[in-house]
Every structure is written in structure tokens, then in C-alpha cells.
C-alpha positions as a printed NumPy array, in Angstrom:
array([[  55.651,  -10.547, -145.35 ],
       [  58.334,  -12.36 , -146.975],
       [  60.064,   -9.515, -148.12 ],
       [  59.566,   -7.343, -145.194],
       [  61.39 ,  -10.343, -143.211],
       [  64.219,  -11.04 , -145.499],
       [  64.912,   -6.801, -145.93 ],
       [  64.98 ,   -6.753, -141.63 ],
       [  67.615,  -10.015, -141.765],
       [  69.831,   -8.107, -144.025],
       [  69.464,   -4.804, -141.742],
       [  70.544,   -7.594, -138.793],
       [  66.884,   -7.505, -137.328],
       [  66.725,  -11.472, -136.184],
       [  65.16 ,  -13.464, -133.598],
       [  67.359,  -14.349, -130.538],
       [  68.963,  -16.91 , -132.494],
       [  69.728,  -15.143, -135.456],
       [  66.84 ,  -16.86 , -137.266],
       [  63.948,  -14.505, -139.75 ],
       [  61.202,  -13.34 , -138.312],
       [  58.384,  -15.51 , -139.276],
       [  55.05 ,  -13.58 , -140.427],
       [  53.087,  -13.484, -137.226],
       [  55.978,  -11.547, -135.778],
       [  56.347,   -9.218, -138.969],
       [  52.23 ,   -9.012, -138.378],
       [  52.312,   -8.049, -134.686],
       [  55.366,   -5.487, -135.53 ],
       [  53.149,   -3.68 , -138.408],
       [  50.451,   -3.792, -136.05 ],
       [  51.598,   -2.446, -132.974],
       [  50.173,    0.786, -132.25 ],
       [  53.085,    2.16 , -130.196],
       [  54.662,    3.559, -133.548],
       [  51.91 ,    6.543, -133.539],
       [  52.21 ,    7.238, -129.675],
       [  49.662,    4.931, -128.367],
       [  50.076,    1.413, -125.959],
       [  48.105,   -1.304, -125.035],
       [  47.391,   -2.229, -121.447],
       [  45.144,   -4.183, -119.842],
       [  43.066,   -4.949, -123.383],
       [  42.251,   -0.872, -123.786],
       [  44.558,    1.359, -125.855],
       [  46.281,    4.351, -123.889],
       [  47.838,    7.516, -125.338],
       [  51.8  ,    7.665, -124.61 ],
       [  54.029,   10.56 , -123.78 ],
       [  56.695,    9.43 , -126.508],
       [  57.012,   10.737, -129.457],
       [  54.888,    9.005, -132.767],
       [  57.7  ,    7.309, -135.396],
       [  54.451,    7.245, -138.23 ],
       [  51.531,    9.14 , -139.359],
       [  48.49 ,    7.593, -138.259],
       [  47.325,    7.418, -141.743],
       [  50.209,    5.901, -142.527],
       [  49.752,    3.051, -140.052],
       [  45.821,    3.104, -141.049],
       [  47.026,    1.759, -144.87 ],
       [  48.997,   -0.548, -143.825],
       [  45.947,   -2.482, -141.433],
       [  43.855,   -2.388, -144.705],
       [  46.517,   -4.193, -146.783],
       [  47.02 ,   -6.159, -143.566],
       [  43.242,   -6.931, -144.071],
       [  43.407,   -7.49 , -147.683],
       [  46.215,   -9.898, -147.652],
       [  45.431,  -11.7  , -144.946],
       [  42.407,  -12.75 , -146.969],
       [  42.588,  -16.747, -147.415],
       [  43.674,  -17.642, -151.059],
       [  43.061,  -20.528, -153.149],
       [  46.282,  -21.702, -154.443],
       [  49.785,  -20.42 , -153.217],
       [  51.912,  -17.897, -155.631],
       [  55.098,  -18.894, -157.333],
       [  57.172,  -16.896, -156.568],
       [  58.447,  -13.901, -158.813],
       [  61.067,  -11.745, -157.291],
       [  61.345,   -8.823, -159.811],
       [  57.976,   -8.119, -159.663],
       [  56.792,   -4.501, -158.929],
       [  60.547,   -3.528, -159.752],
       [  60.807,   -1.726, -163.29 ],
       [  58.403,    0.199, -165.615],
       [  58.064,   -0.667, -169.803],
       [  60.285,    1.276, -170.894],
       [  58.39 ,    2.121, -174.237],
       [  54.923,    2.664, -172.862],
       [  55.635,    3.245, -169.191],
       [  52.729,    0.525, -167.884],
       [  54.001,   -1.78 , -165.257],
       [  55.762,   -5.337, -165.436],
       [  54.118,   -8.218, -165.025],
       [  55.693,  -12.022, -165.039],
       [  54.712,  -15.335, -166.647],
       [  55.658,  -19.072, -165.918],
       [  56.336,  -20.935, -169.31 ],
       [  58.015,  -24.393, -169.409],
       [  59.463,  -24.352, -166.021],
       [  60.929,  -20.612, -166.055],
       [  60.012,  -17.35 , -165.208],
       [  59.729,  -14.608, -167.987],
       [  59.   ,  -10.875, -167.125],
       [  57.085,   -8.458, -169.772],
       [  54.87 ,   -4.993, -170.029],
       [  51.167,   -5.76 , -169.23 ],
       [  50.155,   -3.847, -172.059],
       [  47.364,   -2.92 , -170.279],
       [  45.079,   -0.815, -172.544],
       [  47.904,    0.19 , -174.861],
       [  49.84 ,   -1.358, -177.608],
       [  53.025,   -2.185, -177.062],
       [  56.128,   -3.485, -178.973],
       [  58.319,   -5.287, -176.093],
       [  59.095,   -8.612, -175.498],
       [  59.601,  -10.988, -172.737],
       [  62.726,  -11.401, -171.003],
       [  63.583,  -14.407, -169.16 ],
       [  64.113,  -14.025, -165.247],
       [  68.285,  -15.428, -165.896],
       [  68.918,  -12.813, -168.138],
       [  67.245,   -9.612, -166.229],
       [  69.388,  -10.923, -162.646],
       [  72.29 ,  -11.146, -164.694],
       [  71.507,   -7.328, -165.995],
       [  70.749,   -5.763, -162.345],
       [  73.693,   -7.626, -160.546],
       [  75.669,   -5.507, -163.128],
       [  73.434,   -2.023, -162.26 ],
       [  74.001,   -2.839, -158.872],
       [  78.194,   -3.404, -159.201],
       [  78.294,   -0.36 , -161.179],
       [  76.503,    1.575, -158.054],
       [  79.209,   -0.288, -155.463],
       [  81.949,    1.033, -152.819],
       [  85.503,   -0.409, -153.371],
       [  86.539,   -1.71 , -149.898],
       [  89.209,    0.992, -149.825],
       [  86.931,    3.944, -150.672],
       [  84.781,    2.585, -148.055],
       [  87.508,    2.91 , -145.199],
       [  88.783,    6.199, -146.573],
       [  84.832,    7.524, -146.05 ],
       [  85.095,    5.94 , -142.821],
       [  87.576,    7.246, -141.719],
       [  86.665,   10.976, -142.564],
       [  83.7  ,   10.114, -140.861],
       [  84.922,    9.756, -137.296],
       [  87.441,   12.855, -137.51 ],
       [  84.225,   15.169, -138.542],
       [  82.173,   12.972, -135.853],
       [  85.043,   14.613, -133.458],
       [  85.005,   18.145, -134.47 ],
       [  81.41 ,   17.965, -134.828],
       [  80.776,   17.313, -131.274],
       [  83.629,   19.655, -129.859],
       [  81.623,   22.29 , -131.501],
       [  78.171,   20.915, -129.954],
       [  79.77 ,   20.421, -126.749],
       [  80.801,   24.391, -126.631],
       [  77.715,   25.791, -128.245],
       [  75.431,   23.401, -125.819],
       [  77.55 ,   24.793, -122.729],
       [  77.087,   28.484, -124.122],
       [  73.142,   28.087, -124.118],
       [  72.819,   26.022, -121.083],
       [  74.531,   29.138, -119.161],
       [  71.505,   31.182, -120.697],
       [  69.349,   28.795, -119.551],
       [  70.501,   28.841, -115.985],
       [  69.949,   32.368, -115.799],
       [  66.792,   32.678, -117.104],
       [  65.613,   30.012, -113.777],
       [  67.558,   32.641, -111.673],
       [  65.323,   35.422, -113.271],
       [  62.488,   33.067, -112.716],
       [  62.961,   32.752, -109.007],
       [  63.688,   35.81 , -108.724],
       [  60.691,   37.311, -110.466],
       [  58.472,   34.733, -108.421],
       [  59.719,   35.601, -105.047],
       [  59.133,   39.268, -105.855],
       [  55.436,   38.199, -106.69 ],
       [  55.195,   36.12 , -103.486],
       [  56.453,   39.304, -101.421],
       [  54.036,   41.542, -103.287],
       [  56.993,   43.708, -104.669],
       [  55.523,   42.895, -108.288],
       [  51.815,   43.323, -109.387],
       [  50.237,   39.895, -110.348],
       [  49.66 ,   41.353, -114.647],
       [  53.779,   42.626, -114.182],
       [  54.52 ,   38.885, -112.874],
       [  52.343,   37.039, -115.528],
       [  53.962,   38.745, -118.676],
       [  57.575,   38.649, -117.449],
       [  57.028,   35.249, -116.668],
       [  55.662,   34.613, -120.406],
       [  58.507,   36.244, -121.796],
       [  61.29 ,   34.523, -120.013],
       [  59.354,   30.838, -120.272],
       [  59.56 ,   31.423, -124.222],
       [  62.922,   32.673, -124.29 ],
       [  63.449,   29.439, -122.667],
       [  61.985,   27.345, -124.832],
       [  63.707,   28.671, -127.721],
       [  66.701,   28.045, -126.041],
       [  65.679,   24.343, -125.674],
       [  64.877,   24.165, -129.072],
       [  68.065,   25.53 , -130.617],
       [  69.652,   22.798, -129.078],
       [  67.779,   19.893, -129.995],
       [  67.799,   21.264, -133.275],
       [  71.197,   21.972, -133.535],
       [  72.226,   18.209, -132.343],
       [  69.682,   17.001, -134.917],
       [  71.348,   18.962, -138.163],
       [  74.909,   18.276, -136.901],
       [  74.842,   14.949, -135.905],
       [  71.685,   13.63 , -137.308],
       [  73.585,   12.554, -140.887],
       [  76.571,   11.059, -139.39 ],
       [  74.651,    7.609, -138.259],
       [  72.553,    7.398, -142.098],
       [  76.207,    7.997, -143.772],
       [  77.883,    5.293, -141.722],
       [  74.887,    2.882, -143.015],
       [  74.914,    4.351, -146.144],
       [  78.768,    3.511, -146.793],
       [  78.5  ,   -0.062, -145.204],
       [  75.48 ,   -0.768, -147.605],
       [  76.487,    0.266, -150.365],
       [  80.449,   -1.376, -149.762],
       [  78.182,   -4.696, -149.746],
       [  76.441,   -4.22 , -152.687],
       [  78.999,   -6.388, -154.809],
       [  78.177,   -9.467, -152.567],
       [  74.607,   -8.784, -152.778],
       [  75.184,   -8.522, -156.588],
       [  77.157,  -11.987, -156.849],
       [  74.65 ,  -13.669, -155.028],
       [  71.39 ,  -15.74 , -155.608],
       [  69.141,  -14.172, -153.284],
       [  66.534,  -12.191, -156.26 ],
       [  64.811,  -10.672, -153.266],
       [  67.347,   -8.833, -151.227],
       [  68.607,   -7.96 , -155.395],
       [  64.822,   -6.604, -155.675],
       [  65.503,   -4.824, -152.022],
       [  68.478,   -3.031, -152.593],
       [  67.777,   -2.295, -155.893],
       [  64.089,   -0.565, -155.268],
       [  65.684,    1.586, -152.753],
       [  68.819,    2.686, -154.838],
       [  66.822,    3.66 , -158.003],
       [  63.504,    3.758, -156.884],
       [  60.908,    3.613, -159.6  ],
       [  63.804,    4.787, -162.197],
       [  64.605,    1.439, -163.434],
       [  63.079,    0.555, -167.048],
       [  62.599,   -2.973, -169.459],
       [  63.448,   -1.885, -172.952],
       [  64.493,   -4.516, -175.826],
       [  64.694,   -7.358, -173.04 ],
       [  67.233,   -5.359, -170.837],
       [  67.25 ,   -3.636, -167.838],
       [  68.489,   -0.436, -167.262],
       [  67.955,    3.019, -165.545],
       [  65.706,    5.755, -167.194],
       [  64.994,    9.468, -165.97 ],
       [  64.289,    9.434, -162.649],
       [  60.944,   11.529, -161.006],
       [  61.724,   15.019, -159.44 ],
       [  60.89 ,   13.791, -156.368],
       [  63.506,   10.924, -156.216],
       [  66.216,   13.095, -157.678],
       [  67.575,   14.094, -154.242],
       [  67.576,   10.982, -153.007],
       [  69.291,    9.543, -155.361],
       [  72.213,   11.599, -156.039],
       [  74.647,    9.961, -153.653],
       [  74.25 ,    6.721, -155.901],
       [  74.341,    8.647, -159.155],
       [  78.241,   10.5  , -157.677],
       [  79.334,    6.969, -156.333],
       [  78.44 ,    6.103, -159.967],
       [  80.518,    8.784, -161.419],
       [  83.419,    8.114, -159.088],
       [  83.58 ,    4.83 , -160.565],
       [  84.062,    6.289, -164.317],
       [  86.618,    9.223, -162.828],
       [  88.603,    6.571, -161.137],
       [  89.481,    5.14 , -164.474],
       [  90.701,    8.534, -165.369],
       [  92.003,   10.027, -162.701],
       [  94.151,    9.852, -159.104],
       [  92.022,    8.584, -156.23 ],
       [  92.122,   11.7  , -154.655],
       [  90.679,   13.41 , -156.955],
       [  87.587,   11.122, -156.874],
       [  87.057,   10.788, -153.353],
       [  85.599,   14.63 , -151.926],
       [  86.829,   18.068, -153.559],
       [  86.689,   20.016, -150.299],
       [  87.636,   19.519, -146.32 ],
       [  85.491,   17.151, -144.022],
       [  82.354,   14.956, -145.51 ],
       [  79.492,   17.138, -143.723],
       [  76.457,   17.676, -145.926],
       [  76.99 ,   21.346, -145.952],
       [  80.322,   20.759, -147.65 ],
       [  80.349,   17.803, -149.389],
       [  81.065,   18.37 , -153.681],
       [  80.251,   16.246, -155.881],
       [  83.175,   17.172, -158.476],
       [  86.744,   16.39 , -158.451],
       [  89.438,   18.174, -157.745],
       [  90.383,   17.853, -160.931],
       [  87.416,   18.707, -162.57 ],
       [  87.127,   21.66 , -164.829],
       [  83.346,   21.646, -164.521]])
């Protein structure tokens, strides 16, 4: 609950005065059955007309840990950040934590397995990921370049919309005509009744594909430009984060840059092969990475994008300069 509250303050998700959510709140938020397209009213549960955010099993597992954790305990938890963060990186088990002498030391469970690593004290491994997470930073300046690229293919993008949504709205309009049309030929009896219902089928799907197009077409064009803006603005604060003392919006940022990819080998931290599955999402941090190394060896713009615009569908990963 902690950590769900502390991730939604740094996503600038407050209370009316600016303050954390406290845990009831975070409880009646991961709770709420609204987020699979049903509503309470009046004690019962209603289905909705909108549109579900989850999967109901989804929401399902998260009332069972709900259940589990709310569970009365006998003695509170110290506290260990980095817990549930890396992987050993000799024998791939998880890493657990220990409290000796008045600090906090983090090591491979060795569960059923012999391993060689040793502990490494919680100092040491913040000191290590503040320098992953530097490493995986946007310079202020890069950051304002992006942004700026941003809003000029936000503009084109929706001149494009705008013409393409006209063009299909026009189609749209005359399909209704041929709709009226085809019903008050029914209604006179100029049109037999199986004539009517297939026509009618025909041009009510040709309709809806219409529809479609465009909600589709708004969703592909201009669904990346909001998650890149974010994107850019998290990832420009990742140096503050970094210099900071605040281990759990380090363990935050950090889990959702590299994912399960991060390793404990020889008392340090660093990244290891990542899954298939997390390659995709991980390549914008692995080219911000790689700008960072260019930029040392060549001109800026030849680190910043190697073709027009920003869009997904033309966005390169190599420098101009590159010979790759």
C-alpha cells in the first residue's frame, strides 16, 4: 500500500491538499469495481455502459492479495526497499534482505541451490542503481528538443486526422441518406420486406466499419503522443530521482525501466539479459542509453533521431552518422 501510494504521489495523484493517499483510500481505489464496467448503487452492484479499464481476473487477484494482506500480523516489517527488485545473478533465485547490527544487507536466498554470492550492504547497492538509473537519464536539453518535435508532429498529425475524419464522415452521411431512403421505400411498399432487410444489413455494416476506421485511426495516430510526452518528462527526472534518498520511488522507477533484468553479482548491481517479452518495452531505455555513449562521440544531431518527425512508424534508433 505504501508503495502503491508513494508511485501515485510521484505520478501527481494527491489528496486535495497535495498530501499521499493513506491506505484506506489506496484500498477503496483497488477495490472499486467500476474499473471492469460495473457500479455500485443503492448497496447492489449494476452493470455500466462504459467501457472496462481491467480484466476481471485481473481485478479478482488483486481482492485475494487484498485478502491476504489485510490479514492482521504480529509484529510490523522493517522496512527493505530493494526487495523484490533484482535476481542472483549466478543462480537466478530471488533476493532476499537481512538486518545485522543496525543495517540492512541484501543477498540470494539460496533457496534449494548452492550458491557462491555474498551480501551486499543496502549503502552500497543505492549507490550502484542511482548510477544505472543516471546512465538511463534525459539531459534537460534533449528533453526540450523531443519536446519540441513532439508538438510539430502533434500538428501535422491532427491536420491529417482532421481531413481523413471529414472524408469518412461524408460517407457516413450518405449512407443515413441511403438509409432513409431505403426505409421510406419500405414504408411505401416500393421495396419487398427480405429486399429492405438485407440492404439495410449491408449499409448498417458498411457503417460501422466506417465508425471503426476512425476510432482506430485516432487511436494509432494520436494514441503515442500523450505516453511519449510522459515518457520524456520521466525519464528527464530520473537524475533527481537518482540523487535522492527516497529507496522506494529508486525501487519504482527502476522496476519499470528494467523490469526483472536487473541482477546481484559479486555485491554489485547491474543489468543482465533481459526476457523476450520485456525486450520491446525496453528498447526506448536501452537507445536513450546508447545516445548517452554516441554523444561522447559524436554531434548532437546525430544522436537525437536519424529520420523526419518522432512518430513510431519512423522513429530510428541509429545515428545519422552511423555506419551500422
Amino acid at each position: 500500500m505504501e508503495d502503491i501510494s508513494r508511485f501515485l504521489a510521484q505520478e501527481g495523484i494527491t489528496t486535495s491538499g497535495g498530501k499521499s493517499l493513506k491506505r484506506d483510500q489506496i484500498s477503496f481505489i483497488l477495490s472499486n469495481p467500476i474499473y471492469i464496467g460495473l457500479f455500485r448503487y443503492g448497496g447492489e452492484l449494476h452493470e455500466g455502459r462504459h467501457q472496462p479499464v481491467i480484466s476481471k481476473k485481473i481485478f479478482d487477484k488483486v481482492q485475494e492479495i487484498l485478502r491476504q494482506r489485510g490479514k492482521p500480523k504480529t509484529k510490523p516489517k522493517i522496512a527493505k526497499p530493494f526487495l523484490g527488485l533484482l535476481r542472483c545473478g549466478e543462480c537466478e533465485r530471488g533476493i532476499t534482505a537481512e538486518i545485522q547490527k543496525g543495517h540492512t544487507y541484501y543477498r540470494c536466498t539460496k533457496k534449494n541451490t548452492e550458491c557462491s554470492q555474498p551480501y551486499v550492504r543496502e549503502e552500497k547497492l543505492d549507490r550502484q542503481l542511482s548510477s544505472l538509473l543516471q546512465k538511463f537519464s534525459l539531459r534537460p536539453d534533449w528533453a526540450d528538443k523531443l519536446l519540441s518535435m513532439l508538438e510539430k508532429d502533434k500538428l501535422e498529425t491532427a491536420q491529417f486526422l482532421n481531413a481523413f475524419v471529414q472524408e469518412v464522415k461524408s460517407k457516413i452521411r450518405n449512407i443515413e441518406t441511403k438509409l432513409q431512403r431505403l426505409l421510406d421505400g419500405y414504408l411505401e411498399q416500393d421495396i419487398d420486406r427480405e429486399v429492405y432487410r438485407l440492404e439495410k444489413g449491408k449499409l448498417l455494416s458498411e457503417k460501422k466499419t466506417l465508425e471503426e476506421q476512425i476510432t482506430s485511426l485516432e487511436q494509432k495516430r494520436t494514441g503515442w503522443l500523450e505516453p511519449m510526452r510522459k515518457w520524456i518528462k520521466e525519464s528527464e527526472n530520473l537524475s533527481e530521482i537518482a540523487r535522492e534518498d527516497d529507496l522506494f520511488s529508486k525501487k519504482v522507477i527502476a522496476k519499470k525501466n528494467f523490469g526483472s533484468n536487473l541482477i546481484l553479482a559479486n555485491r554489485e548491481a547491474r543489468l543482465g539479459g533481459p526476457s523476450r517479452t520485456e525486450l520491446q518495452g525496453q528498447t526506448q531505455w536501452a537507445a536513450l542509453q546508447a545516445a548517452h555513449q554516441m554523444a561522447l562521440e559524436k554531434p548532437l544531431s546525430c544522436v537525437l533521431v536519424g529520420t523526419v518527425g518522432i512518430e513510431p512508424t519512423t522513429i530510428s534508433l541509429k545515428g545519422c552518422c552511423s555506419t551500422d
